[in-house]
N, C-alpha and C positions, 0 to 999 in steps of 0.2 A: 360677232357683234361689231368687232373694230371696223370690218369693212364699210359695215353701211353705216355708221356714226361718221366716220372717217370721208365719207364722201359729202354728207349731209354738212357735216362743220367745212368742209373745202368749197362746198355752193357759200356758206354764209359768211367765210373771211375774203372769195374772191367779190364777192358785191361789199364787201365795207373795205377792200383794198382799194375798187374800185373808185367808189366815193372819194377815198382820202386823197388818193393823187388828181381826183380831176378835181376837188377842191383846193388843192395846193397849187395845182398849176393853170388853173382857172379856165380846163378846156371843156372839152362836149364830152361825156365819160362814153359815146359811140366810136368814139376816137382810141381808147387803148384797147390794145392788142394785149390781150394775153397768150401767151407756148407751153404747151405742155413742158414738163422737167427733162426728162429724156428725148424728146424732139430738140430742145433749148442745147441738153449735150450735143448733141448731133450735130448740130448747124453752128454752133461755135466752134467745132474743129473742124468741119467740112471746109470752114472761109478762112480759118488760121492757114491751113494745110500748106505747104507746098505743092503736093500731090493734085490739087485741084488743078493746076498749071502745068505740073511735071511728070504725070501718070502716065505710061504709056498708052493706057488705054482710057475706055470712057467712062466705065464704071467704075466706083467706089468703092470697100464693103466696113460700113460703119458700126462700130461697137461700141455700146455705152453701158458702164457697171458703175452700180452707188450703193450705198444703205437702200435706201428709198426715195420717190418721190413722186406726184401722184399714183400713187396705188402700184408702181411697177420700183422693180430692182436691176431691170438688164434690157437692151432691144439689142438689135441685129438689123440692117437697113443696108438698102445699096440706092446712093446718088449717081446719078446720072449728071458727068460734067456738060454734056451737049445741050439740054435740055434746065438743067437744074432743077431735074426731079427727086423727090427722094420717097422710096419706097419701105414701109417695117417690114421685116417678113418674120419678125418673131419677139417676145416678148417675155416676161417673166415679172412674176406677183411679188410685189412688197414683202409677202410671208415666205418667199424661196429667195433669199438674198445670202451673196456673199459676203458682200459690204458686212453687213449684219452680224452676220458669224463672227468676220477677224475684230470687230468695236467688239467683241461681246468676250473674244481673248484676250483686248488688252483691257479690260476692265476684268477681268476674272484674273491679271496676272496685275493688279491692284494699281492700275497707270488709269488715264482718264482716256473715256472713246471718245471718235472724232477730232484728239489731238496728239494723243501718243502711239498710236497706229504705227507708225515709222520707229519708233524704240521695239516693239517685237520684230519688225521686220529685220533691226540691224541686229537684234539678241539672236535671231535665230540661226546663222551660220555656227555660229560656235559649238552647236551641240546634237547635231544631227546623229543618232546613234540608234541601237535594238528600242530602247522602250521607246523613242519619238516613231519607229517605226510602227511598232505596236500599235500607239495611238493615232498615230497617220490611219491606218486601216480601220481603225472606227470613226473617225471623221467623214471618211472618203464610203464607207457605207451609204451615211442619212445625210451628202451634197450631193448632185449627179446632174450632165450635163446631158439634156435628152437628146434623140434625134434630130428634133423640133427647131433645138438652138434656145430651147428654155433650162432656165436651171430648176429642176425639183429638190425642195428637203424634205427631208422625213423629222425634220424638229421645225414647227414655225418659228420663223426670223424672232419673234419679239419673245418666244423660251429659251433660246441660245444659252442666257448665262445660264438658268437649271440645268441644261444639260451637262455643261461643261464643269458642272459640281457635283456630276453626278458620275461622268465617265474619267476626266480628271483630278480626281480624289486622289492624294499619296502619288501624282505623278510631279518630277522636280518641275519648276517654271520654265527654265530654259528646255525641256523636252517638251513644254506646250506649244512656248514659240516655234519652236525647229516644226512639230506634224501641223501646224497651223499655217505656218508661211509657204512649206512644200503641198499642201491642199489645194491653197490658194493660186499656187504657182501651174498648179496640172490642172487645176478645173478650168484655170484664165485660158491654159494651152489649148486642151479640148475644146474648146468653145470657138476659138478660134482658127483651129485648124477644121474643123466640123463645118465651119460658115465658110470659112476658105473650100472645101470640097463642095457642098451644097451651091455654091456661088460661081464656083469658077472662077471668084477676081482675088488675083492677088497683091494689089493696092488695099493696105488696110490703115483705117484711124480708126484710133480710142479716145475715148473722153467718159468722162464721170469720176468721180474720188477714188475706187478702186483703182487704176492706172496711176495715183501715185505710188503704188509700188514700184519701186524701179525694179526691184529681181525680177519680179515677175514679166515686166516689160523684156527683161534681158530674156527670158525664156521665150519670149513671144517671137522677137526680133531672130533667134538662134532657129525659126522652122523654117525647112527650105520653101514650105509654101509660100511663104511670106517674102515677097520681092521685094515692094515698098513700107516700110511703118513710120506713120505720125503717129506721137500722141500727144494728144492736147497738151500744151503749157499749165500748168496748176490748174489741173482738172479737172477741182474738183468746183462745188457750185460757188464759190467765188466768178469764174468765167462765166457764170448761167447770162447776168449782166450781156456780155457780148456775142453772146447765142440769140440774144431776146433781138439785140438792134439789126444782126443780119438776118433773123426770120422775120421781122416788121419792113425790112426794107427787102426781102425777096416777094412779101404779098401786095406791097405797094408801088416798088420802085424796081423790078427785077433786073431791067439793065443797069440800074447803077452797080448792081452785085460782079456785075463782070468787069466794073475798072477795080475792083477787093483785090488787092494786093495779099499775098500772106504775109503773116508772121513773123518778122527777122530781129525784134529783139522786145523787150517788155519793159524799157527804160518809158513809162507813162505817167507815174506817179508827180510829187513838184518839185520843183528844181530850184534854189532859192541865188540871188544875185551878190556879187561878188561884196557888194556893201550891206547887205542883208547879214552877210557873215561876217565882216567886218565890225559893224554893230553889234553883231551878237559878243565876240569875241573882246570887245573891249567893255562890255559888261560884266566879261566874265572876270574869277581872279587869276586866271592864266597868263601865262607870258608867252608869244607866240611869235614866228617869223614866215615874211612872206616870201615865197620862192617863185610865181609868178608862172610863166611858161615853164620852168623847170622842176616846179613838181611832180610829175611823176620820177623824171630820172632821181629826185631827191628820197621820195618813197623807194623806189627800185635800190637806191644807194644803201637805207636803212634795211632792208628786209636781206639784202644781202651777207650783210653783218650781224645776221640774226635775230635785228629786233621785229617784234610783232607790230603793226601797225593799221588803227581803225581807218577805214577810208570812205569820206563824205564828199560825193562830187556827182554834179550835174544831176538829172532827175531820178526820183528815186526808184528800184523795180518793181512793177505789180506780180503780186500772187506771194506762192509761199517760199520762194528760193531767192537768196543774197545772190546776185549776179557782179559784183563788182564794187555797184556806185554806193551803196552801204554795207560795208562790207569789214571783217577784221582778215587780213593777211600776216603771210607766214612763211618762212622757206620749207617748203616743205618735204624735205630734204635728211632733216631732223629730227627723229620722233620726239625727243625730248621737250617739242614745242607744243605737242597736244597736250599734256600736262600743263605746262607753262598755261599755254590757252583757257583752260579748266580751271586753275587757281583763280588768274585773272580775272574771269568773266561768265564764262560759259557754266563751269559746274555741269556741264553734259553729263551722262552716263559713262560710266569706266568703257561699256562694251561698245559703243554708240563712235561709228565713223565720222571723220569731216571728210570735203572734197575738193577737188581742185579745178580750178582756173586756167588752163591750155590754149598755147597759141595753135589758133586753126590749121594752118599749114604745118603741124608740127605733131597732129594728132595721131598719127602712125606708129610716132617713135612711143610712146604709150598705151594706146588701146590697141587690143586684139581681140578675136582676126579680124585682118582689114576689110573682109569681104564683108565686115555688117556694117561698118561706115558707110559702105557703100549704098544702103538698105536704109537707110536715119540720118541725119543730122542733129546729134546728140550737143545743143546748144545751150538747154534748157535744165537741165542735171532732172531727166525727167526716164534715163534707162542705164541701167550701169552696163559696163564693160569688163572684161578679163585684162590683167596689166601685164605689160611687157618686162622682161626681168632690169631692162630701163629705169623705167616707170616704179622698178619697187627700189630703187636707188634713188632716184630724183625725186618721188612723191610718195615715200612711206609712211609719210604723217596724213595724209590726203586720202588713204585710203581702208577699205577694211582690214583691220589687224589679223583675221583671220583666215578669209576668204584670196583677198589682195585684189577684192575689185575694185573698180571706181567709179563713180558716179559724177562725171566730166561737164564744165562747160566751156565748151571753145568759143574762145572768144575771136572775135574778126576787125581790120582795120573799120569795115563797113559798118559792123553791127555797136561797136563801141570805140572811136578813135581814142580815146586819152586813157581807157583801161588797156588796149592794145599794146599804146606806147609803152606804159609801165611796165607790161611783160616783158615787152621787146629791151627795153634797159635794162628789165631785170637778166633777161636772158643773152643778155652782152658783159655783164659782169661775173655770172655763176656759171653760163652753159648750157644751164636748165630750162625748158621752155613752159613751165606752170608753176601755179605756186597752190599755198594751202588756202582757201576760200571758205569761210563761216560767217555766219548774219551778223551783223553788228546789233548788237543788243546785251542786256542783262537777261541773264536765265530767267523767265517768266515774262518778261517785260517782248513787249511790240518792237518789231524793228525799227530803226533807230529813223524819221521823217526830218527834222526840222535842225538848225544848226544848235539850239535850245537843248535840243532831246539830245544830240550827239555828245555836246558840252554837261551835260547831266550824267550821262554813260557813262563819261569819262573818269566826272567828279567821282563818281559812283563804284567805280573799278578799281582794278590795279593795273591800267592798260598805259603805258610809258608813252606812247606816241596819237598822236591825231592829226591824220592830213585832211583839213577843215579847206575846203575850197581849195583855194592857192597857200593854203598857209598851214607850218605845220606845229601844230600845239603839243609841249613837252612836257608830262608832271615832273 
């Protein structure tokens, strides 16, 4: 019955969507374009990609996984760079979803879906043992990844939680995590190495919300069939937005698609002016000093010496990862600073990694093996890595406590000059070439936008330092 309700109420919200934006923006409602959901994944990472420019060859082979979204939970497509065509060659039903499955463990392990999905992810290293394998093997019964390149269950998407009240009864929470994430992690593989054989290309991109999994990503990146892998920046339909403007402009404007540059950093958000802050900060009751061009070496000075410091500068980043410009830092160096971190602010989960901030040229000395650097450009903290016994010296706060992966963003003079510099000061006084990287925010609270909201965090915390533009605010 869902299906055909479900299709009947999507005819009747896309005509009063329809209405509402050509009434808002007073055009001819023959004029909007609407994209399918997973066509929308697909074409937002085909135009981010590097690969679109850097492939060796001229096919593509495009994977997209989510909850749902019109009536489908998965495709499999190969673009064609020559031409810029793009072809499905497989698909998979809203009711056979993975997405589905993992919202339906973290709500069955008492977390909310669609936003604590990455708390199982990071719970589940810790506990991998006989009974998670136990229930790994009933899991891995009723998901299965066909010939086809479609997913089939034997439980519909939208019974998931009864099932998992039903098979996981009297099983501990961290053994659901652990056969939940390792499901997820081999059904992602299969799927992909299955489309890689059927396809012959081994230039692969991901997009959809499933691909925020980074383990899973690291597993993908670990196949030798896999030569190249993108995967979309914050995959998940937050991007659908800039899937929607590159399929509107490949049916209208196709050569402009070919000056589309990729991807190189997501600093797009707003960027407020140096009196903008200045105003703000003499509103506020802080006392504050300005350091002008030498702020970062100022911040690089402070985190040196251990203190933690929120940092607000130039625009802010889109999607779901702190990249720098709103950001709280840390030597991360110290375990003792996740703690520190947690009291202050965050309140995260005990089990629950931060990540770190890496200067690009310097990613070697930390991730392993180099040969998958080779294969990604992990800029995006969007696939973790194995750390170098470096790396669990330099960035043992940065990383999972149990595992010792990491989940990296290199940073570049290109991609961000003035977070660049602060590494590079920082790593002229310590040695170290990253530091520890967490969103600037209160636990529950939206990342931090406006010099208002930073100043509110602040008031709001126990965080000691704030480098506010050029100036840096002390409680």
């Amino acid at each position: 019955g869902y299906r055909n309700v479900a299709h009947l109420l999507a005819r009747m919200t896309h005509k009063k969507r329809v209405e509402i934006v050509s009434s808002l923006l007073k055009i001819d409602p023959k004029k909007i374009i609407c994209s399918e959901h997973h066509l929308t994944h697909a074409y937002a990472a085909i135009f981010a990609s590097d690969l679109l420019k850097d492939a060796p060859h001229d096919e593509l082979l495009v994977i997209t996984v989510d909850g749902e979204g019109d009536m489908l939970s998965s495709t499999v497509g190969v673009f064609k760079r020559s031409d810029f065509s793009y072809h499905r060659i497989a698909q998979s039903s809203y009711a056979d979803s993975i997405g589905h499955f993992y919202s339906a463990v973290t709500t069955y392990l008492g977390m909310k879906m669609l936003e604590h999905e990455y708390k199982v992810m990071g719970l589940a290293p810790y506990s991998y043992s006989e009974q998670a394998e136990r229930l790994y093997k009933i899991f891995k019964e009723h998901i299965l990844i066909d010939d086809d390149l479609s997913i089939t269950t034997k439980v519909h998407s939208h019974r998931f939680e009864e099932f998992l009240q039903r098979v996981c009864k009297g099983v501990r929470f961290d053994y659901v995590a652990a056969a939940a994430q390792k499901l997820v992690e081999d059904l992602l593989v299969t799927l992909v190495k299955k489309s890689v054989q059927k396809t012959n290309i081994h230039s692969v991109i991901l997009s959809g919300g499933v691909f925020m999994n980074v383990k899973a990503n690291y597993e993908i990146l670990k196949l030798p069939e896999v030569e190249r892998l993108f995967v979309m920046p914050s995959s998940g339909d937050e991007s659908l937005p800039l899937g929607s403007c590159y399929y509107g402009t490949l049916l209208h404007h196709k050569d402009a698609l070919r000056k589309v540059e990729p991807i190189t950093n997501l600093y797009w958000g707003p960027s407020y002016s140096r009196e903008e802050i200045e105003a703000a900060l003499r509103e506020s009751e802080f006392t504050y000093k300005d350091y002008g061009n030498a702020i970062e070496t100022q911040i690089a000075k402070l985190l040196a010496e251990g203190h933690v410091v929120a940092r607000f500068s130039g625009r802010m980043e889109f999607g779901a990862r702190a990249l720098g410009n709103r950001s709280i830092l840390a030597d991360a160096s110290n375990p003792d600073v996740v703690e520190t971190i947690n009291k202050m602010i965050k309140m995260r989960d005990f089990w629950m990694p931060f990540a770190p901030s890496i200067m690009e040229e310097h990613a070697s000395k930390y991730l392993k093996p180099l040969s998958l650097l080779q294969k990604t450009h992990p800029a995006f903290m969007m696939v973790c890595f194995d750390s170098t016994p470096l790396a669990q010296r330099d960035l043992k706060a940065a990383m999972h406590p149990y595992d010792k992966t990491l989940r990296p963003q290199l940073v570049s003079k290109e991609t961000n000059p003035r977070y660049y510099a602060l590494l590079q000061a920082y790593m002229k006084k310590t040695g170290r070439y990253g530091l520890l990287n967490t969103s600037f925010n209160i636990h529950g609270e939206p990342i931090v936008c406006s010099p208002e909201d930073a100043l509110h965090t602040l008031r709001e915390s126990g965080l000691p330092y704030l480098a506010l533009g050029d100036f840096i605010v002390h409680t």
